[in-house]
N, CA, C and O atoms as CSV, one atom per row, in Angstrom:
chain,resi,resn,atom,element,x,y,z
A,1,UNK,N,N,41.951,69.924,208.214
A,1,UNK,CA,C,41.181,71.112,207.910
A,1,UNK,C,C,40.295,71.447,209.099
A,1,UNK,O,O,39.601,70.514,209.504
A,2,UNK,N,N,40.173,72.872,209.872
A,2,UNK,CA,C,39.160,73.442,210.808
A,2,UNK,C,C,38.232,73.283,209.959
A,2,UNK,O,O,38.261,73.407,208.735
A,3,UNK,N,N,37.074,72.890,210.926
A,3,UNK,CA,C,35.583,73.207,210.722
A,3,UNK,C,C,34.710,73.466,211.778
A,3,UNK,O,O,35.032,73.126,212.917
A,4,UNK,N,N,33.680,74.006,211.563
A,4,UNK,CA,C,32.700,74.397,212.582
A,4,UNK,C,C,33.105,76.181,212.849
A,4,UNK,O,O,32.960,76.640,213.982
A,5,UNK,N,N,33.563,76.993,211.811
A,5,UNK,CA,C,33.973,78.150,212.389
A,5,UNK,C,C,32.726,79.412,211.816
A,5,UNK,O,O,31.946,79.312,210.869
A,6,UNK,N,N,32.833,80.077,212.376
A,6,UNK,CA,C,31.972,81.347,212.135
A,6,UNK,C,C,32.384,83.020,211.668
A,6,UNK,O,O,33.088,83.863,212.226
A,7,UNK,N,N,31.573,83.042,210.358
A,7,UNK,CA,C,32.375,84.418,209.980
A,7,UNK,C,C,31.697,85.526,210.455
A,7,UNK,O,O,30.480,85.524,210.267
A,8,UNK,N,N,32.252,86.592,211.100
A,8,UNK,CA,C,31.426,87.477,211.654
A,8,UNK,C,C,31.980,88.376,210.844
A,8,UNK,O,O,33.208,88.413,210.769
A,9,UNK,N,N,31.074,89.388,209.986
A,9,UNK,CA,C,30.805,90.350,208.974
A,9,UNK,C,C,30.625,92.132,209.871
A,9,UNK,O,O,29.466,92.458,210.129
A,10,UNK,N,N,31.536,92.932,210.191
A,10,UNK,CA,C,31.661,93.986,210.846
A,10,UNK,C,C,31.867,95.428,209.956
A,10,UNK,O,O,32.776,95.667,209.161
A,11,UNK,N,N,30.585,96.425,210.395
A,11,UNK,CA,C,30.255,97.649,209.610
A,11,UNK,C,C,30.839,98.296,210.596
A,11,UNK,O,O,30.691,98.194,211.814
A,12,UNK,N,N,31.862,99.317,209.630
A,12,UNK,CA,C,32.212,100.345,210.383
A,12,UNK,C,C,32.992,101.428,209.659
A,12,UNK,O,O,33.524,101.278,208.560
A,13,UNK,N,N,33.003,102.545,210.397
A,13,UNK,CA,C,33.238,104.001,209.784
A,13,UNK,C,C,34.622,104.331,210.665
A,13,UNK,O,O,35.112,104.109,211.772
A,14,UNK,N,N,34.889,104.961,209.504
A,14,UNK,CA,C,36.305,105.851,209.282
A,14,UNK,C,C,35.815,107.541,208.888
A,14,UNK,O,O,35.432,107.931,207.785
A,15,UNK,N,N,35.973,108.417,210.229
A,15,UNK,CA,C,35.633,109.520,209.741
A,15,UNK,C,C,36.828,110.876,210.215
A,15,UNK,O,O,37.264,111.093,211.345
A,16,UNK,N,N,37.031,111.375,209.368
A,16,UNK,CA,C,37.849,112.955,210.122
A,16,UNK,C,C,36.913,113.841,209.762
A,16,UNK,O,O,35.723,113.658,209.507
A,17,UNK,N,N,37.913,115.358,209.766
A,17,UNK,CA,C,36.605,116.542,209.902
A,17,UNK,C,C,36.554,116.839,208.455
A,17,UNK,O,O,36.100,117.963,208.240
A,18,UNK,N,N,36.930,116.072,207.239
A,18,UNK,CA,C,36.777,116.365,205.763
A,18,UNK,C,C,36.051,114.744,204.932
A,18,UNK,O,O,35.605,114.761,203.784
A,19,UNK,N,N,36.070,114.045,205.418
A,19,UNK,CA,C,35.270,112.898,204.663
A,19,UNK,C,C,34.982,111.652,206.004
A,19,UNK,O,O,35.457,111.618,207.139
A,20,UNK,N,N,33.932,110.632,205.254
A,20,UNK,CA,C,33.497,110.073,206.209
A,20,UNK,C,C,33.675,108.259,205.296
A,20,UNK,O,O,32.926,108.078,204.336
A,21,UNK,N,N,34.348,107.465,205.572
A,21,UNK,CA,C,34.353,106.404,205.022
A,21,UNK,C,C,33.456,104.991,205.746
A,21,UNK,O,O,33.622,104.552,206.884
A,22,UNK,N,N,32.855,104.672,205.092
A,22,UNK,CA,C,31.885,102.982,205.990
A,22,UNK,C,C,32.700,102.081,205.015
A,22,UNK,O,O,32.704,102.134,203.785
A,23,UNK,N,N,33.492,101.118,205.960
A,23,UNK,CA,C,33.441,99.935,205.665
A,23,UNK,C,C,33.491,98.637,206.163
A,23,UNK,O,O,33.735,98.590,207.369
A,24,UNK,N,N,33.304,97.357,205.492
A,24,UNK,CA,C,33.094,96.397,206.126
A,24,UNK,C,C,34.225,95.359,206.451
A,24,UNK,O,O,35.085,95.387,205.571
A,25,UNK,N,N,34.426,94.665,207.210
A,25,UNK,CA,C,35.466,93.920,207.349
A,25,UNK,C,C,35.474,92.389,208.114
A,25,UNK,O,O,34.399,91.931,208.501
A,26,UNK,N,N,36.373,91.845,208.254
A,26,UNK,CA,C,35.963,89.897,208.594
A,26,UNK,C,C,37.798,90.180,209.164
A,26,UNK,O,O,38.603,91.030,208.780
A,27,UNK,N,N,37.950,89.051,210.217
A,27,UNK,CA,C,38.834,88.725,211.104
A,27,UNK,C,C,39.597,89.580,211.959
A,27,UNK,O,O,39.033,90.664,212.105
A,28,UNK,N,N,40.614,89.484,212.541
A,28,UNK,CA,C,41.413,90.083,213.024
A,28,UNK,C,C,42.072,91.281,213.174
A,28,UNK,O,O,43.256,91.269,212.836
A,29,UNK,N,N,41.588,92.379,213.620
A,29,UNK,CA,C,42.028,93.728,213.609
A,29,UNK,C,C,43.472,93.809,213.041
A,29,UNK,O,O,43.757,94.381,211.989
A,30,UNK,N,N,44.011,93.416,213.543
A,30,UNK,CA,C,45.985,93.273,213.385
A,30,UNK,C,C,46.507,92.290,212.672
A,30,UNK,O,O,47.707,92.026,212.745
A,31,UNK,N,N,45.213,91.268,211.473
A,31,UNK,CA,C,45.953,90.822,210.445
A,31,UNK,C,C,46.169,91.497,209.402
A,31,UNK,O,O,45.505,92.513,209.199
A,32,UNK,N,N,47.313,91.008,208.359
A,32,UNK,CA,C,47.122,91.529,207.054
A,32,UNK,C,C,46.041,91.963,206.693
A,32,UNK,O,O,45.048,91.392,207.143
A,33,UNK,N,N,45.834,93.245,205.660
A,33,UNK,CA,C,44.561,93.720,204.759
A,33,UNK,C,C,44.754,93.591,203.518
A,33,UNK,O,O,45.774,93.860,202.884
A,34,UNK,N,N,43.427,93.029,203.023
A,34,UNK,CA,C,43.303,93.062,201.694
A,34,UNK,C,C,41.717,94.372,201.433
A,34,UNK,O,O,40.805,94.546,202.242
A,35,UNK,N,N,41.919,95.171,199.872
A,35,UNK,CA,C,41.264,96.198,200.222
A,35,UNK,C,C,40.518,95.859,198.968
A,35,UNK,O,O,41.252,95.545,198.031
A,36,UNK,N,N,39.207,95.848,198.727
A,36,UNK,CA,C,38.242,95.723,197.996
A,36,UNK,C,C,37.266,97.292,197.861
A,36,UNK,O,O,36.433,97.789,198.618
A,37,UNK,N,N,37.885,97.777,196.413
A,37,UNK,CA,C,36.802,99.226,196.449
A,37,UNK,C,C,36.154,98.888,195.424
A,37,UNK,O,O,36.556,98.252,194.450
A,38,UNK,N,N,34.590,99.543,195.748
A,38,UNK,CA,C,33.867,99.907,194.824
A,38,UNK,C,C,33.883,101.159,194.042
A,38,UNK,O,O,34.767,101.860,194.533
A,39,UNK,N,N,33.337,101.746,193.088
A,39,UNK,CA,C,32.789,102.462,192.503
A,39,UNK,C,C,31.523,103.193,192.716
A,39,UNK,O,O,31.115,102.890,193.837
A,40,UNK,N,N,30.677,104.067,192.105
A,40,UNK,CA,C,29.589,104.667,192.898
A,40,UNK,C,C,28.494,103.766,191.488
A,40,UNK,O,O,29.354,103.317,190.730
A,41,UNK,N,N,27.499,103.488,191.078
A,41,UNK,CA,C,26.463,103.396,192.537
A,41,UNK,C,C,26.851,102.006,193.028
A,41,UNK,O,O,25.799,101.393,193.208
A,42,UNK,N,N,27.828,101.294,193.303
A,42,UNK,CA,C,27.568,99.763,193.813
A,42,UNK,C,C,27.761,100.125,195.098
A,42,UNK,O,O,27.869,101.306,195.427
A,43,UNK,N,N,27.810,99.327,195.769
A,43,UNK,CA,C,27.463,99.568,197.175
A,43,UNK,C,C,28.446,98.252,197.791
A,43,UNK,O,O,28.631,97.183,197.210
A,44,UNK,N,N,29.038,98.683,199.201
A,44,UNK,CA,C,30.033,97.794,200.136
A,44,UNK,C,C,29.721,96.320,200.067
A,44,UNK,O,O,30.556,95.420,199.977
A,45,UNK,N,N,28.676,96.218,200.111
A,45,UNK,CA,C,27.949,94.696,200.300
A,45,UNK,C,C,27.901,94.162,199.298
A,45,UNK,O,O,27.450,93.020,199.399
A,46,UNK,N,N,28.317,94.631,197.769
A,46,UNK,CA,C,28.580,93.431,196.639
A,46,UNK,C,C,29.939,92.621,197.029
A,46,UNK,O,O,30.138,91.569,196.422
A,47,UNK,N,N,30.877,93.040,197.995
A,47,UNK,CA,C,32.277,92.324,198.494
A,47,UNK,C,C,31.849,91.253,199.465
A,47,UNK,O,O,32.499,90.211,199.554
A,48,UNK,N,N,30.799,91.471,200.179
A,48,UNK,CA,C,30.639,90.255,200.960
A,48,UNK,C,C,31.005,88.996,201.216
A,48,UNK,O,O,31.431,88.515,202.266
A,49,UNK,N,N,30.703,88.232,199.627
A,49,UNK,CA,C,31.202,86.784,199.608
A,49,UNK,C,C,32.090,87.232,199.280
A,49,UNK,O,O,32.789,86.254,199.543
A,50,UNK,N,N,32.719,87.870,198.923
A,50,UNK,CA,C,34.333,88.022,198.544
A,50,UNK,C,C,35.225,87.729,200.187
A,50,UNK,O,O,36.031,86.846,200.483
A,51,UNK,N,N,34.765,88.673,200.864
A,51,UNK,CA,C,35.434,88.760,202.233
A,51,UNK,C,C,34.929,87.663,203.151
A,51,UNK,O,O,35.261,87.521,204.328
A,52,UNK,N,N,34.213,87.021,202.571
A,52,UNK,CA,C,34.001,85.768,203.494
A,52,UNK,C,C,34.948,84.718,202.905
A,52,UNK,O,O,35.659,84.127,203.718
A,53,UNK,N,N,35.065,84.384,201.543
A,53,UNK,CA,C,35.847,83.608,200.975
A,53,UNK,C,C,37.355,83.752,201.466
A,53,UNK,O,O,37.899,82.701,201.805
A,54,UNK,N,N,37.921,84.654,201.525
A,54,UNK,CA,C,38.932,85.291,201.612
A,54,UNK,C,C,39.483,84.393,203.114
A,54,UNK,O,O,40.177,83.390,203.282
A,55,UNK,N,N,38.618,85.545,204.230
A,55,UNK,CA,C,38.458,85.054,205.728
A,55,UNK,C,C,38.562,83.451,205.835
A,55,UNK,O,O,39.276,83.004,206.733
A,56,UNK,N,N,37.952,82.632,205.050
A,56,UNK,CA,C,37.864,81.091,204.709
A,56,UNK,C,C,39.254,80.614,204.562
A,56,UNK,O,O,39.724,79.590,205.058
A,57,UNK,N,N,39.741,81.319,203.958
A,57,UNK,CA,C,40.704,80.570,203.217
A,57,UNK,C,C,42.085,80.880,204.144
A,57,UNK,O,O,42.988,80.047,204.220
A,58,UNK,N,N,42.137,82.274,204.887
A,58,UNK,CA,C,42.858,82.153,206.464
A,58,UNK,C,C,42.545,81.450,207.407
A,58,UNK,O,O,43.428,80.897,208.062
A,59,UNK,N,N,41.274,81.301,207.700
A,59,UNK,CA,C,41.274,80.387,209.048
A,59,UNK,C,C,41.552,79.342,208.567
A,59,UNK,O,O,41.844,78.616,209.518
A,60,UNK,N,N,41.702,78.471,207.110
A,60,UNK,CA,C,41.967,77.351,206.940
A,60,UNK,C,C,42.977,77.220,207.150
A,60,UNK,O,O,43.100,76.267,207.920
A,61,UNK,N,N,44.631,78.004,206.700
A,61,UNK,CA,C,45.789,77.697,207.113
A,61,UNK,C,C,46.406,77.379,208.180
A,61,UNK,O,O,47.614,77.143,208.148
């Protein structure tokens, strides 16, 4: 099993000239996605430990 690794947690927007999307994301630009939506009023950051767990459980393989 790796250890000693670090999850880095990245905010970022998706916008064209009709809507504007923020979201957050963990690893590798060009790995697989998994997509976690909310609803209104919760907010991006209730997924957090989700996407850290997740991220965990790739770098472990």
């Amino acid at each position: 099993m790796k250890m000693g690794f670090i999850i880095q947690l990245s905010k970022n927007i998706h916008q064209n000239d009709k809507h504007k999307t923020f979201y957050l994301s963990v690893g590798e630009e060009n790995n697989k996605k998994i997509y976690f939506i909310h609803g209104w009023p919760e907010l991006s950051i209730v997924w957090k430990n989700k996407l850290v767990f997740f991220q965990i459980l790739v770098f472990m393989q």
